[in-house]
C-alpha positions as CSV (number, residue, x, y, z in Angstrom):
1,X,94.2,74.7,100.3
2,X,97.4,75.6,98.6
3,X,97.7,78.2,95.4
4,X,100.3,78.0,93.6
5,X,100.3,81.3,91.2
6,X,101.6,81.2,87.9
7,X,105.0,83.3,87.9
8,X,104.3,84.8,84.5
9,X,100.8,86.2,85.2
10,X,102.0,87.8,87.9
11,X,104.6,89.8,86.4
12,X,103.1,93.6,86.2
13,X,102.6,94.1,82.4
14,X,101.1,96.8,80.1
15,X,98.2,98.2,80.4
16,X,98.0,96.8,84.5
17,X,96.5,99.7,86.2
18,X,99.5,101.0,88.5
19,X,98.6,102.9,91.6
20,X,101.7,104.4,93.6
21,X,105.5,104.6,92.9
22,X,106.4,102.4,90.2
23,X,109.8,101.7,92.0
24,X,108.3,100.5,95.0
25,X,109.9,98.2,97.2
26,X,106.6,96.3,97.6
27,X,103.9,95.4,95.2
28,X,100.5,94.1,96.2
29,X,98.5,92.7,93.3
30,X,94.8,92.6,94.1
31,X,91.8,90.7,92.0
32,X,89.3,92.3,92.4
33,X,85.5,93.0,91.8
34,X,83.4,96.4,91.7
35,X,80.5,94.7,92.9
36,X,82.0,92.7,96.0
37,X,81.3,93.9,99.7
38,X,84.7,92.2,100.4
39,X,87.0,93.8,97.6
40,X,85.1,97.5,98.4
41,X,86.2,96.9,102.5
42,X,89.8,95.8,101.4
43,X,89.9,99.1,99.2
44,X,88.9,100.7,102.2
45,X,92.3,99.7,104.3
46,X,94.4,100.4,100.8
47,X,93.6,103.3,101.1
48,X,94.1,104.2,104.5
49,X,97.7,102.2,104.5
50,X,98.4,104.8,101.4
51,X,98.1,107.8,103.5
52,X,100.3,106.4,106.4
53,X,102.6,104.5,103.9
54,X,102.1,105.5,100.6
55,X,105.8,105.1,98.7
56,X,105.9,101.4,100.8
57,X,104.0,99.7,98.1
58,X,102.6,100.3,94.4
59,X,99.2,98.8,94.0
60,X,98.0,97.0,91.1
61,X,94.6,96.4,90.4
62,X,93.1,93.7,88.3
63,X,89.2,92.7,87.1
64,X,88.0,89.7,88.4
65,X,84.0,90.2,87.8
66,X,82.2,87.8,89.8
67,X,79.8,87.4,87.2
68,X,78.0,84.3,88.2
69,X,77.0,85.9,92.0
70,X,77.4,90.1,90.6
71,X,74.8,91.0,88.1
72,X,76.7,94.6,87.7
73,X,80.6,93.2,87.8
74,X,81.2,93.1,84.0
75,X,79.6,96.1,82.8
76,X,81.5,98.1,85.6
77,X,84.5,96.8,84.9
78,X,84.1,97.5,81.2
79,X,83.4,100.6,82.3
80,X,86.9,101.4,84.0
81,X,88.5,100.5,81.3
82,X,86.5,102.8,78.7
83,X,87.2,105.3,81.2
84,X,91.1,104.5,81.5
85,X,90.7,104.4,77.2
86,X,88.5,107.8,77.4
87,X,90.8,109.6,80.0
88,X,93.9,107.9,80.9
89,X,94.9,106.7,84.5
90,X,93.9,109.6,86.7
91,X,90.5,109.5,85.0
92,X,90.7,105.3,85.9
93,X,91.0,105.6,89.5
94,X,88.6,108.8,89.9
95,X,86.5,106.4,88.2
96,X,87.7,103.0,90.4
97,X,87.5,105.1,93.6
98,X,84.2,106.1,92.3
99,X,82.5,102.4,91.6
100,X,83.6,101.5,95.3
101,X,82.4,104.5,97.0
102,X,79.3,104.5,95.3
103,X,79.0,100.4,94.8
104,X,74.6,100.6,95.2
105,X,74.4,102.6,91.4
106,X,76.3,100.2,89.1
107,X,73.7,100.3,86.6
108,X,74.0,102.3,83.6
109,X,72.9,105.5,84.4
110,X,75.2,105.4,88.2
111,X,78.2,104.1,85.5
112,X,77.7,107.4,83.4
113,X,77.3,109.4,86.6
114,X,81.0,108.2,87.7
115,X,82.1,108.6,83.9
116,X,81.4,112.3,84.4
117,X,83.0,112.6,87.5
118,X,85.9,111.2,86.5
119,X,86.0,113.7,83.4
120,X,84.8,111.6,80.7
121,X,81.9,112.3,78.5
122,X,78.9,110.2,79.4
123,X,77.9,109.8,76.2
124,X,81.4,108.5,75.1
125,X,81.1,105.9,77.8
126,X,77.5,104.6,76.5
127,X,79.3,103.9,73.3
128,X,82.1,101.9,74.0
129,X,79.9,99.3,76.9
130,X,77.3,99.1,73.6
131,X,79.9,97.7,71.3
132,X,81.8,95.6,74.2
133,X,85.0,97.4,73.3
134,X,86.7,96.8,76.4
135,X,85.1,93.2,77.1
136,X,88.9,91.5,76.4
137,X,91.0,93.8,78.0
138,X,88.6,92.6,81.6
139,X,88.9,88.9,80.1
140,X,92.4,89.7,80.0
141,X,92.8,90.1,84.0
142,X,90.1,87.5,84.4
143,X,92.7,84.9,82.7
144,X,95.6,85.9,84.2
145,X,93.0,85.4,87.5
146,X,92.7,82.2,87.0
147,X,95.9,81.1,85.8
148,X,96.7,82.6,89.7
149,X,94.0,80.0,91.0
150,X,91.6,82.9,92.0
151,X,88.2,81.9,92.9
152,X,86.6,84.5,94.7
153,X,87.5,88.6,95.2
154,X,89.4,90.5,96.6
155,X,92.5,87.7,95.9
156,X,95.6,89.5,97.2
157,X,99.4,89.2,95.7
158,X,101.9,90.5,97.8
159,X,105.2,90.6,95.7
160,X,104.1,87.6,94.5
161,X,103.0,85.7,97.5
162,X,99.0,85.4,98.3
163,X,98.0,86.9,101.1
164,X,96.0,84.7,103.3
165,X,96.4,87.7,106.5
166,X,94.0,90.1,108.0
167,X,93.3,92.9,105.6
168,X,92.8,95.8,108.2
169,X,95.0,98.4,107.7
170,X,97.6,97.4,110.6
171,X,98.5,93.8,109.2
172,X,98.7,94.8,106.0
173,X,101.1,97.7,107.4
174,X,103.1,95.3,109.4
175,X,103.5,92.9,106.6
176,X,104.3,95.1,103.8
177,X,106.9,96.4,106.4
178,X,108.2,93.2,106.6
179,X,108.0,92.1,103.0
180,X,110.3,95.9,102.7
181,X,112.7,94.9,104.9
182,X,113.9,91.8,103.4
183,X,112.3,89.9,105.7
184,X,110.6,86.4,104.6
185,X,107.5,85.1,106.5
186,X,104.2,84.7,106.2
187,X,100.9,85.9,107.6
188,X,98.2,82.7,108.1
């Protein structure tokens, strides 16, 4: 099956949530979900390949709630994103790092519990999911998802090009090393 990504929604914009240096020579663009086995194990290799080969890459990271299949997805997140609002970036990815590592409590009370780790007050956080405040800033990366053809999570961007390679931390080292050098190819 062929995917043929829109060139504009791929371009990094504000308000994308921008992990690494901005002037990277790589970007990988990931879609992904709080909830999903698959997105938490690709997290995983990120963030091994960021302690080898952190300044390779900046990592961009976009909702793409599998609502339908993910009874948590949305309100998580929402959640991020009240955090990001509440906190700003660190507070996002404490908070991101967070939802992964601890992806069995994404009810409401687990969601407060990584609020509060991530420095943000709890109560501030119960607020903002009960008026949906941050409901179209995640619809925002959902249509900018599917304007990409994603259909499931994690869907991976790497300057641009989906990534249909492994996604242990080697080939994702030896392609972003390729994708550095100049180099054109692909992984299948």
């Amino acid at each position: 099956m062929s995917k043929t990504p829109s060139d504009a929604s791929l371009e990094i914009v504000d308000g994308d949530h921008i992990r690494g240096p901005r002037a990277a020579p790589v970007t990988i663009l990931v879609y992904g979900d709080y909830q999903c086995p698959y997105t938490r194990t690709f997290e995983m290799s990120l963030a091994q390949l960021r302690q080898v080969d952190g300044n390779a890459f900046r990592f961009v990271f976009r909702h793409f709630p599998m609502r339908e299949i993910h009874r948590y997805a949305q309100n998580a997140a929402e959640a991020a994103e009240a955090v990001y609002a509440l906190g700003g970036a660190e507070a996002f990815w404490l908070m991101h790092d967070g939802l992964f590592a601890h992806q069995d409590e994404l009810d409401q009370p687990g969601l407060e519990d990584r609020a509060a780790m991530a420095g943000v007050d709890p109560i501030a956080l119960r607020s903002a999911l009960a008026d949906y405040r941050f409901a179209e800033r995640v619809e925002r990366d959902v249509r900018s998802g599917r304007a990409n053809v994603v259909s499931g999570t994690p869907s991976i961007f790497i300057d641009g090009e989906y990534y249909f390679g492994a996604r242990d931390v080697r080939s994702l080292r030896q392609f972003v090393a390729m994708k550095a050098s100049g180099a054109t190819g692909s992984v299948a």
